[in-house]
PDB file of N, CA, C and O in Angstrom:
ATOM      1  N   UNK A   1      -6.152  23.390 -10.110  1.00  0.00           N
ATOM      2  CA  UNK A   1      -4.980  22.728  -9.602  1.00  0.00           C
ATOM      3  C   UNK A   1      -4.276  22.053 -10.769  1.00  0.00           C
ATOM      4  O   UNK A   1      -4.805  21.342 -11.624  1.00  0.00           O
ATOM      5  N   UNK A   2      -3.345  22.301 -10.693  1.00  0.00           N
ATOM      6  CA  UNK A   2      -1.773  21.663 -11.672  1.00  0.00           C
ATOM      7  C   UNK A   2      -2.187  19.878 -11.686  1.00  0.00           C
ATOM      8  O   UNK A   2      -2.833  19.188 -10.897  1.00  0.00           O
ATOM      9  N   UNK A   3      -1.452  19.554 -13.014  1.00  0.00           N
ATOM     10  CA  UNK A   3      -1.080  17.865 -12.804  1.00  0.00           C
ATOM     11  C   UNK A   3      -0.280  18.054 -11.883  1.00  0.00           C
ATOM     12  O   UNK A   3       0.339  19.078 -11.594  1.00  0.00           O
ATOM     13  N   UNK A   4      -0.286  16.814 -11.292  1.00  0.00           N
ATOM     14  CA  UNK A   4       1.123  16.151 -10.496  1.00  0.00           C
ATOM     15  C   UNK A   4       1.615  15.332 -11.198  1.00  0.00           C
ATOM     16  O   UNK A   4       1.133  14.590 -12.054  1.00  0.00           O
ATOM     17  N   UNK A   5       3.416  15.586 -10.515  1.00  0.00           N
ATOM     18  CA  UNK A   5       4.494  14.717 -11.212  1.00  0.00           C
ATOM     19  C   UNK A   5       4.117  13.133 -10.862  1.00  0.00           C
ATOM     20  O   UNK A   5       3.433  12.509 -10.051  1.00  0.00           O
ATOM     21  N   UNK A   6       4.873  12.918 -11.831  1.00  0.00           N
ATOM     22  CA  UNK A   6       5.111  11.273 -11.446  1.00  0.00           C
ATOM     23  C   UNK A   6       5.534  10.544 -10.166  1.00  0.00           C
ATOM     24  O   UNK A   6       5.142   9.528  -9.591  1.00  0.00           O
ATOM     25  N   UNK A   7       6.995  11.950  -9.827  1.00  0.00           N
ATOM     26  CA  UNK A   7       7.902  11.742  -8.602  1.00  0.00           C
ATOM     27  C   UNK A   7       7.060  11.936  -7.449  1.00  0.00           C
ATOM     28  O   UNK A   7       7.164  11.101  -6.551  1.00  0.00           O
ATOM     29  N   UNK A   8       5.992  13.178  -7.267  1.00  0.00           N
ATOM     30  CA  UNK A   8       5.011  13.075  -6.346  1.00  0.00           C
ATOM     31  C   UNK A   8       3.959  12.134  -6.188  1.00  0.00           C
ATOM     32  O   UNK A   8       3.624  11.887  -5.030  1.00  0.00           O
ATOM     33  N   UNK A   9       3.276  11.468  -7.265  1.00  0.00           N
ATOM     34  CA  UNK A   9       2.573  10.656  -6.927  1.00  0.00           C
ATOM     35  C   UNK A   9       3.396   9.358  -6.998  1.00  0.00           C
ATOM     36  O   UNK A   9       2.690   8.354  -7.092  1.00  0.00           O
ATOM     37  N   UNK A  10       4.494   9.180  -6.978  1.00  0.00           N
ATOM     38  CA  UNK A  10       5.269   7.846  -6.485  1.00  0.00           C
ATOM     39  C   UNK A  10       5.511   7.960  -5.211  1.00  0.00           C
ATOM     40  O   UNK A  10       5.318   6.978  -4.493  1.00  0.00           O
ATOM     41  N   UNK A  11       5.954   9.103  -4.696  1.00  0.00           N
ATOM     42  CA  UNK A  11       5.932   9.589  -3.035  1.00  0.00           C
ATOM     43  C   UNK A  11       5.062   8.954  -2.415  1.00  0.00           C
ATOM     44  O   UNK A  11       5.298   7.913  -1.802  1.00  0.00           O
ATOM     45  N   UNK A  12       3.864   9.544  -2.502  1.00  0.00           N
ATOM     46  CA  UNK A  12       2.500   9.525  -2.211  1.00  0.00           C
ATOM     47  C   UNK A  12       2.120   7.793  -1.942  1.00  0.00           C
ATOM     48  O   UNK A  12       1.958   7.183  -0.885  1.00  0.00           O
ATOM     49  N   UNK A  13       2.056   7.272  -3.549  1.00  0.00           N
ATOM     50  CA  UNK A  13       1.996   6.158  -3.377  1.00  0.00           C
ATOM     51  C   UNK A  13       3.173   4.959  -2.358  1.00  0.00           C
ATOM     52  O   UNK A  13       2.921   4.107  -1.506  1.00  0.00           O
ATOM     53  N   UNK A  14       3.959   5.255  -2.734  1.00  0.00           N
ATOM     54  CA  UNK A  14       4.738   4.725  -1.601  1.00  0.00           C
ATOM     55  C   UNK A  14       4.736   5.055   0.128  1.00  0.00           C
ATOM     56  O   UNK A  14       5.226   4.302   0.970  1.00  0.00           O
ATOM     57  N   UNK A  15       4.291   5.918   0.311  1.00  0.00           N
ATOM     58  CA  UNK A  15       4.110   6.558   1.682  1.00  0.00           C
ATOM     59  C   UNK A  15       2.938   5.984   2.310  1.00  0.00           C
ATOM     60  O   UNK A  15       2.925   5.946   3.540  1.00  0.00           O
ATOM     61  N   UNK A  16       1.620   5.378   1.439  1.00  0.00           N
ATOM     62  CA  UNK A  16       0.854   4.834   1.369  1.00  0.00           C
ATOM     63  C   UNK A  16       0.638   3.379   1.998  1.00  0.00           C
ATOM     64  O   UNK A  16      -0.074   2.901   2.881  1.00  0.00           O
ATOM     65  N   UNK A  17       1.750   2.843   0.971  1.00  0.00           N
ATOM     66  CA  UNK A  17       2.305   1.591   1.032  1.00  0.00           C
ATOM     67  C   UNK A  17       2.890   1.024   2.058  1.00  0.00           C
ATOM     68  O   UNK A  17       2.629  -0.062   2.575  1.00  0.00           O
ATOM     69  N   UNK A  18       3.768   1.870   2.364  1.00  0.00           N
ATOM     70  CA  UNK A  18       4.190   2.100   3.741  1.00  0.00           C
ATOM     71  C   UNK A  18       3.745   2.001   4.929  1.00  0.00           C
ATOM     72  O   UNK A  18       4.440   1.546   5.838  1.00  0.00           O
ATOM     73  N   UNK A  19       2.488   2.424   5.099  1.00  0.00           N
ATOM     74  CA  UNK A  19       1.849   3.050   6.022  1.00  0.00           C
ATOM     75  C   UNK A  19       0.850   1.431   5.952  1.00  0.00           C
ATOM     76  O   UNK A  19       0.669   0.751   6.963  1.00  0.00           O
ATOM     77  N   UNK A  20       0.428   1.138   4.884  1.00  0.00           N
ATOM     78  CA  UNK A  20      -0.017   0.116   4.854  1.00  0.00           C
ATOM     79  C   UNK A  20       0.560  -1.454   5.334  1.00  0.00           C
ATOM     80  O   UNK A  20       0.054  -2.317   6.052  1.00  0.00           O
ATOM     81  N   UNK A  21       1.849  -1.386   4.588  1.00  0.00           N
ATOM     82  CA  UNK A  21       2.696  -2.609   5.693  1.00  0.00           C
ATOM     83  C   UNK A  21       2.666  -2.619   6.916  1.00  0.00           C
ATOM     84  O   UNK A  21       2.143  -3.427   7.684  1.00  0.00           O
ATOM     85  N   UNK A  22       3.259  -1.668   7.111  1.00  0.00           N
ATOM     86  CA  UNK A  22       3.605  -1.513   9.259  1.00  0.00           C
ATOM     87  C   UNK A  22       2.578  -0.291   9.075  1.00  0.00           C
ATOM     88  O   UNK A  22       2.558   0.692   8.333  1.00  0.00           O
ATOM     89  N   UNK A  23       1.593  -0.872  10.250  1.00  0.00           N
ATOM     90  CA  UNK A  23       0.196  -0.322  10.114  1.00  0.00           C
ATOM     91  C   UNK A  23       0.378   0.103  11.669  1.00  0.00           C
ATOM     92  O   UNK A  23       0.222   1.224  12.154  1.00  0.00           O
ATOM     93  N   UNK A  24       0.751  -1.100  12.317  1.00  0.00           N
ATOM     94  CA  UNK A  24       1.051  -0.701  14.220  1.00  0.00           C
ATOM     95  C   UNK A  24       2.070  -0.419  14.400  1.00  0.00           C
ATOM     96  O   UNK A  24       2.226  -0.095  15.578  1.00  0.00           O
ATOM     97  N   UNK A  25       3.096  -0.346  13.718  1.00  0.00           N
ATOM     98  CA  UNK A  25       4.239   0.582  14.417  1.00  0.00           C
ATOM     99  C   UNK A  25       3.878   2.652  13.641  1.00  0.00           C
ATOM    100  O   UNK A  25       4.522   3.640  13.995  1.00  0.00           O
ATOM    101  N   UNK A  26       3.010   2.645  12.875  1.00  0.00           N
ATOM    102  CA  UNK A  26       2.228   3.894  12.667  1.00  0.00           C
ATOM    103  C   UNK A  26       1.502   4.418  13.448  1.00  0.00           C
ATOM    104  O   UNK A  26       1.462   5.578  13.858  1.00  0.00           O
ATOM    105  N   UNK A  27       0.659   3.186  13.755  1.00  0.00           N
ATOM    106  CA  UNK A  27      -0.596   3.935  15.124  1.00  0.00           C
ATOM    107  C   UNK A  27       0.120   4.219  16.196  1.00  0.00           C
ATOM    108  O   UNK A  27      -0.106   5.300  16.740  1.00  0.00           O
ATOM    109  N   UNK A  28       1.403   3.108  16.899  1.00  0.00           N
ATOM    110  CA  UNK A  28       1.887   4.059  17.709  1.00  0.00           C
ATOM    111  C   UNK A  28       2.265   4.964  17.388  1.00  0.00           C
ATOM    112  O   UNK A  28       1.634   5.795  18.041  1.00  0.00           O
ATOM    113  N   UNK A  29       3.238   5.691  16.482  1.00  0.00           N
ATOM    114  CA  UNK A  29       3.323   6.735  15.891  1.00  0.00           C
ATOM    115  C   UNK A  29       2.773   7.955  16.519  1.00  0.00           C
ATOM    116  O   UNK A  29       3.310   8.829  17.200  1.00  0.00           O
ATOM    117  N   UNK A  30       1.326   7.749  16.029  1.00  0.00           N
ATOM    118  CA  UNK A  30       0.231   8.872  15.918  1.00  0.00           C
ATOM    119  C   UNK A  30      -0.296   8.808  17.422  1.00  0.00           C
ATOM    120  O   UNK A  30      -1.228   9.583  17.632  1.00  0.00           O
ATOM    121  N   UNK A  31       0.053   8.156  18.345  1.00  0.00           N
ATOM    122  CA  UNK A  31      -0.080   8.313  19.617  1.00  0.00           C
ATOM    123  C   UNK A  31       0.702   9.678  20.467  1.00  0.00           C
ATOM    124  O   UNK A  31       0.455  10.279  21.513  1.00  0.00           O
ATOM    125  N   UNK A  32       1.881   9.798  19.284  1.00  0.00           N
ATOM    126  CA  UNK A  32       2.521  11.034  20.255  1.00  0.00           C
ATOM    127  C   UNK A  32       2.802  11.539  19.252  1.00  0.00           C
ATOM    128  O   UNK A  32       3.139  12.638  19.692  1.00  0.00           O
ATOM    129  N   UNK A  33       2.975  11.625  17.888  1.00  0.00           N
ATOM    130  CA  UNK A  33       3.026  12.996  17.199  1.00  0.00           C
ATOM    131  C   UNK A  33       2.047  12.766  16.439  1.00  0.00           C
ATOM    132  O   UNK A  33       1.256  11.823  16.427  1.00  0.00           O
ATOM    133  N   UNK A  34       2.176  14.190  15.432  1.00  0.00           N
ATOM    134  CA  UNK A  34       1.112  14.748  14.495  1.00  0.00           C
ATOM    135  C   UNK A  34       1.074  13.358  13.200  1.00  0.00           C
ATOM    136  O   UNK A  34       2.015  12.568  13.274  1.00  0.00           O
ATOM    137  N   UNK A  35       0.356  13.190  12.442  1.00  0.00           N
ATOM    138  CA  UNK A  35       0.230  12.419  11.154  1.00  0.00           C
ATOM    139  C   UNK A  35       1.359  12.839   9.911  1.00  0.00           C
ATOM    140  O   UNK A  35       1.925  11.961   9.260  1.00  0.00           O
ATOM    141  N   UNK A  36       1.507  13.751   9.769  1.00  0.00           N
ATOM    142  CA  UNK A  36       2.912  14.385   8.968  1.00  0.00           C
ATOM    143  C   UNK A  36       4.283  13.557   9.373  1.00  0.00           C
ATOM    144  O   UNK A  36       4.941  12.787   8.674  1.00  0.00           O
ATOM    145  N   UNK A  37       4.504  14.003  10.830  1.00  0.00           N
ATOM    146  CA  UNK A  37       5.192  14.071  11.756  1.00  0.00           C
ATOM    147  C   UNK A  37       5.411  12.463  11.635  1.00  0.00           C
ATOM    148  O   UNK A  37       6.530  12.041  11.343  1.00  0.00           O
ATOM    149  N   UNK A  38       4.662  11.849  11.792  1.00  0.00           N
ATOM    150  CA  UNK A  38       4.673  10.231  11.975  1.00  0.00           C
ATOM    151  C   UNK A  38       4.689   9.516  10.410  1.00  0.00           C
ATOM    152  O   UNK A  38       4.763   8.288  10.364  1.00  0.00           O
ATOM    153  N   UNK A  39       4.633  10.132   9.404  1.00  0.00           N
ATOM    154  CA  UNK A  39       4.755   9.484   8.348  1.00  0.00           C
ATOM    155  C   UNK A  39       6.425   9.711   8.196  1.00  0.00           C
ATOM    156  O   UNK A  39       7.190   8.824   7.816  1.00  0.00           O
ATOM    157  N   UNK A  40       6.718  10.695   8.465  1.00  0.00           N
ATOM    158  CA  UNK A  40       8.496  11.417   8.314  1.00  0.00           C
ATOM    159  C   UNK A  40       9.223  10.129   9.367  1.00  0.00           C
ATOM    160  O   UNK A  40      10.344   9.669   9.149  1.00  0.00           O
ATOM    161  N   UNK A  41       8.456   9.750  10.354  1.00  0.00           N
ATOM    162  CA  UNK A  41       9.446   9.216  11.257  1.00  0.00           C
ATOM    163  C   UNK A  41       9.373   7.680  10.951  1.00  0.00           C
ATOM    164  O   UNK A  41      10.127   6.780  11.321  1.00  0.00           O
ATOM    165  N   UNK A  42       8.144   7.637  10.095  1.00  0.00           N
ATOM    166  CA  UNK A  42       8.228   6.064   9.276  1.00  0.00           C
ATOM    167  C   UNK A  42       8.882   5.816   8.231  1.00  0.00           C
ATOM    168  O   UNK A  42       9.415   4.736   7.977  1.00  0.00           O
ATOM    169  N   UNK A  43       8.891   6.771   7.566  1.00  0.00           N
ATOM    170  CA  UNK A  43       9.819   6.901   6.536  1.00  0.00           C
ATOM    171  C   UNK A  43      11.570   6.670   6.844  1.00  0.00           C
ATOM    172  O   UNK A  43      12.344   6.185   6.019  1.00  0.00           O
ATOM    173  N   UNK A  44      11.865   7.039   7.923  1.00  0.00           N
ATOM    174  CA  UNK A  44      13.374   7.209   8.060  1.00  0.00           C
ATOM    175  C   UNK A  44      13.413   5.515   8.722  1.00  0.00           C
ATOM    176  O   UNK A  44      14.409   4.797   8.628  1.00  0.00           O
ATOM    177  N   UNK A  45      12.422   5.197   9.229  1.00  0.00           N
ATOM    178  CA  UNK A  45      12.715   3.762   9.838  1.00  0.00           C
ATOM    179  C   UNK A  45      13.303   3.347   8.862  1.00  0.00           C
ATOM    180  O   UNK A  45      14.522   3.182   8.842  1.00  0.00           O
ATOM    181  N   UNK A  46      12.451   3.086   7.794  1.00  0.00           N
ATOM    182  CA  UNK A  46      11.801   1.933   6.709  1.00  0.00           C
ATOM    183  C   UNK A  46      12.601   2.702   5.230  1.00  0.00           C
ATOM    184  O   UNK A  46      12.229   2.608   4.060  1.00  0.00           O
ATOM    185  N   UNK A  47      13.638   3.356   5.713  1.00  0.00           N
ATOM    186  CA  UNK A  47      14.452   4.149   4.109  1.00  0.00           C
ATOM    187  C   UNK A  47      14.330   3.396   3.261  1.00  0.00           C
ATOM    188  O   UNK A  47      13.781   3.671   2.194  1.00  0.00           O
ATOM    189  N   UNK A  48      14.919   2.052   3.614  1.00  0.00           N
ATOM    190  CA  UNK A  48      15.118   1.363   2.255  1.00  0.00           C
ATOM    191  C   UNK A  48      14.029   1.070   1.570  1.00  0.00           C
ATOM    192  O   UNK A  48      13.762   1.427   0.422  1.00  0.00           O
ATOM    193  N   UNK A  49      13.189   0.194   2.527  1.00  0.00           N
ATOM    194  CA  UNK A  49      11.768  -0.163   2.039  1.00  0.00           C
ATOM    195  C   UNK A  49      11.107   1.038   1.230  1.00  0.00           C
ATOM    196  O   UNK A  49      10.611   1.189   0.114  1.00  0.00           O
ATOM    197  N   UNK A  50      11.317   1.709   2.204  1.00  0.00           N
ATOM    198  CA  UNK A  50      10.381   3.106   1.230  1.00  0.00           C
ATOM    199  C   UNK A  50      10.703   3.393  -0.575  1.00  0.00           C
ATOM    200  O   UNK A  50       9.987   3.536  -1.566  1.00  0.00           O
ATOM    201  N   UNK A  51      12.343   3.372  -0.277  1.00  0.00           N
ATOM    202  CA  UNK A  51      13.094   4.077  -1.385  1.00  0.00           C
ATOM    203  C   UNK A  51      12.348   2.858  -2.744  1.00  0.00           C
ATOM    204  O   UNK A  51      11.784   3.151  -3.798  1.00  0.00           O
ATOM    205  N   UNK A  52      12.670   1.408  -2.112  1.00  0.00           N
ATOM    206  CA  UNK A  52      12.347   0.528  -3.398  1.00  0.00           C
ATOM    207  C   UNK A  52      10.846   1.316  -3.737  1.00  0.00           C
ATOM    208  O   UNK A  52      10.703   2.135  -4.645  1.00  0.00           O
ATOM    209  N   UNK A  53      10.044   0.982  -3.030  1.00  0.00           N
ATOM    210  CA  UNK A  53       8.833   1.092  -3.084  1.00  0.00           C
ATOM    211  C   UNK A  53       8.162   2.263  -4.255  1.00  0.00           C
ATOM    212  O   UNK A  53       7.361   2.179  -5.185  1.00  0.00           O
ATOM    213  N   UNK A  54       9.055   3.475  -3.571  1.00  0.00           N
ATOM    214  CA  UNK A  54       9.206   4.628  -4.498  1.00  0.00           C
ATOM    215  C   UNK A  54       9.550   4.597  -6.127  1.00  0.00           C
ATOM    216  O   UNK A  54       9.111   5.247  -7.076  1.00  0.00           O
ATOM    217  N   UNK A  55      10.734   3.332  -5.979  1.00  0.00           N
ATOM    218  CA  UNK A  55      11.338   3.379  -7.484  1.00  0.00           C
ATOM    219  C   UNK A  55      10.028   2.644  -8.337  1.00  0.00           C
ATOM    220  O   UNK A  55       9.674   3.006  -9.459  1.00  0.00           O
ATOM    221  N   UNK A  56       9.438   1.610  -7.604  1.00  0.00           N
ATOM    222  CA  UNK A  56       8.676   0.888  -8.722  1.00  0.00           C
ATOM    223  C   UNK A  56       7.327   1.785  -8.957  1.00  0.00           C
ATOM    224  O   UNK A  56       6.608   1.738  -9.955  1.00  0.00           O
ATOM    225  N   UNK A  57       7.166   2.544  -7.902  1.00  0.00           N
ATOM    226  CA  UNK A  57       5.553   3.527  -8.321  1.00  0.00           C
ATOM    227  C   UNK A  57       5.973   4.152  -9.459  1.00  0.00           C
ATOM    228  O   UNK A  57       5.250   4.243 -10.452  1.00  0.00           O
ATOM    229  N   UNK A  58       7.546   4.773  -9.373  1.00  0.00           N
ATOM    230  CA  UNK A  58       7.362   5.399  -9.977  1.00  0.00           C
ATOM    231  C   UNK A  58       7.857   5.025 -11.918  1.00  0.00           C
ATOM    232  O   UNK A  58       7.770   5.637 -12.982  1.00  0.00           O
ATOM    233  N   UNK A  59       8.049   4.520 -11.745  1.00  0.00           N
ATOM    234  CA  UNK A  59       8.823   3.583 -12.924  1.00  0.00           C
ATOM    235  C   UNK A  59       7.345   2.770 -13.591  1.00  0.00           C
ATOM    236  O   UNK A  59       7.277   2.698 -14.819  1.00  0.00           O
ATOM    237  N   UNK A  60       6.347   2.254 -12.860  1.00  0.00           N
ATOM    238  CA  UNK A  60       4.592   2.151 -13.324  1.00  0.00           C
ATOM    239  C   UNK A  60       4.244   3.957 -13.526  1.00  0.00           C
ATOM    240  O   UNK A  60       3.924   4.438 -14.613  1.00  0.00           O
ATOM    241  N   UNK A  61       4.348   4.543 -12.602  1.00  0.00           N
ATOM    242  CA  UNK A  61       3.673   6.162 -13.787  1.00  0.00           C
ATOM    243  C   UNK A  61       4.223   6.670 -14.454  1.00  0.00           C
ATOM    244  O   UNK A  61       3.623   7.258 -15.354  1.00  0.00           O
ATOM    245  N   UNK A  62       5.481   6.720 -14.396  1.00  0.00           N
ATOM    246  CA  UNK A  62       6.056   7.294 -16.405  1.00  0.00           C
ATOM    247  C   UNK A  62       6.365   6.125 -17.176  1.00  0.00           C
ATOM    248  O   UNK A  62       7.249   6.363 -17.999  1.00  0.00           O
ATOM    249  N   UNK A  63       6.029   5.185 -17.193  1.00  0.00           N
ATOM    250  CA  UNK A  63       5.618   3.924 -17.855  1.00  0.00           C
ATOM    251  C   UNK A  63       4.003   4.334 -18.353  1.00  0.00           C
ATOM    252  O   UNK A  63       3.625   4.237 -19.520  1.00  0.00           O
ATOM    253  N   UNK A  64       3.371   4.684 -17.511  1.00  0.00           N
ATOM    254  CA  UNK A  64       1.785   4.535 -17.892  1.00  0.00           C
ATOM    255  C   UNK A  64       1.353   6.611 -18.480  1.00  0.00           C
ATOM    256  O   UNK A  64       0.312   6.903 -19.069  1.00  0.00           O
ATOM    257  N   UNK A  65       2.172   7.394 -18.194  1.00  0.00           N
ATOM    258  CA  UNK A  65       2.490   8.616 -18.546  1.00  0.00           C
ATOM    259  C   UNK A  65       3.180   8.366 -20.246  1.00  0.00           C
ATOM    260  O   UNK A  65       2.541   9.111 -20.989  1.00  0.00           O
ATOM    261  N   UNK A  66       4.016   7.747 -20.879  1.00  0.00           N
ATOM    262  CA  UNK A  66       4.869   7.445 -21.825  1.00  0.00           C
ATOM    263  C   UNK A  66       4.378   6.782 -22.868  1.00  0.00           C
ATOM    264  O   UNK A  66       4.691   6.787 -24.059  1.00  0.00           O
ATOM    265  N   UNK A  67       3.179   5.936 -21.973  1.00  0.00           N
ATOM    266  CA  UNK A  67       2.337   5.189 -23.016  1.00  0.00           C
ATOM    267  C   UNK A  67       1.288   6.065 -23.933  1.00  0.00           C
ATOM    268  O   UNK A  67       0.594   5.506 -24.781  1.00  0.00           O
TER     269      UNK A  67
END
């Protein structure tokens, strides 16, 4: 298996993060759709939140990639 980008594991990590803040508006979530499905529909809640979240993961791994 390939490295992963920075941009994917800032995804990742932020999706994480995410999931970690609003923890019960997730589990409901996963009460009626799939886990994919419910991370996509947390994501669109929480755009903004997400988006910051995204910029600083990723701005720490090609920071720590650069070093």
């Amino acid at each position: 298996m390939g490295r992963v980008s920075a941009e994917a594991r800032a995804r990742l990590a932020g999706e994480a993060e995410l999931i970690r803040r609003h923890r019960a508006p997730f589990d409901r979530l996963l009460k009626s759709k799939p886990r994919s499905s419910a991370i996509v529909a947390l994501v669109e809640k929480y755009k903004t939140e997400y988006a910051q979240l995204v910029s600083a993961h990723r701005a720490r791994f090609e920071a720590n990639r650069a070093a």
